[in-house]
N, C-alpha and C positions, 0 to 999 in steps of 0.2 A: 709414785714411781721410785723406785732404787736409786740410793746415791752411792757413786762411784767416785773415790778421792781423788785429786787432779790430780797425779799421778799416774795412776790407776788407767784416768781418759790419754794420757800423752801415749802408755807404754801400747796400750789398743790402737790410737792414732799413729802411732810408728807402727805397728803391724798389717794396719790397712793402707799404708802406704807403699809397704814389700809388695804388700797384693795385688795394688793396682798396677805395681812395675812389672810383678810378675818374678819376682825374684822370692816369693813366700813359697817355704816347703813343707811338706807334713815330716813326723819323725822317720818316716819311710823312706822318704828323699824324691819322694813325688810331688811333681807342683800342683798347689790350691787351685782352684778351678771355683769354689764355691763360696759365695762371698758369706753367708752364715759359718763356716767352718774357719775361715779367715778371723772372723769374731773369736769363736769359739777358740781359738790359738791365741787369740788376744790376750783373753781374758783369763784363758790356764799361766800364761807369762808373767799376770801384774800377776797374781796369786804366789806364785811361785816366787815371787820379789818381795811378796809381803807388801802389799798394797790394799789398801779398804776398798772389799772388791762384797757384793751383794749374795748373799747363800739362793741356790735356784729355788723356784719355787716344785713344793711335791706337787708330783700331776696324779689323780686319785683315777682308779681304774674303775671302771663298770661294774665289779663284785664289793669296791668295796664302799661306792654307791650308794648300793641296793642295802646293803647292809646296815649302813648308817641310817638309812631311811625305814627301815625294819621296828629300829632300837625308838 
């Protein structure tokens, strides 16, 4: 599993806490509604702070799959 700097955990922990108040907004000025998007705000914020925050993983499509499987 990916390690996130304690930090990293607090500044996502303060984000899901807006959420659950209900005072979390998107850049748009629309309120969160979705609790994976509420993550996802999280974890652009520690980054943005410069926080040890985990690179996502590539998700490998169907073409390129078959192609690896070819070779």
């Amino acid at each position: 599993m990916a390690k996130y700097s304690k930090k990293a955990q607090d500044k996502i922990g303060e984000v899901m806490k807006e959420f659950k108040e209900g005072e979390l907004k998107t850049s748009a000025g629309k309120k969160v509604k979705d609790r994976d998007q509420a993550i996802a705000i999280g974890i652009s914020e520690a980054k943005q702070a410069g926080y040890k925050v985990p690179k996502q993983k590539k998700k490998i499509t169907q073409a390129e799959n078959k192609k690896s499987r070819k070779s």
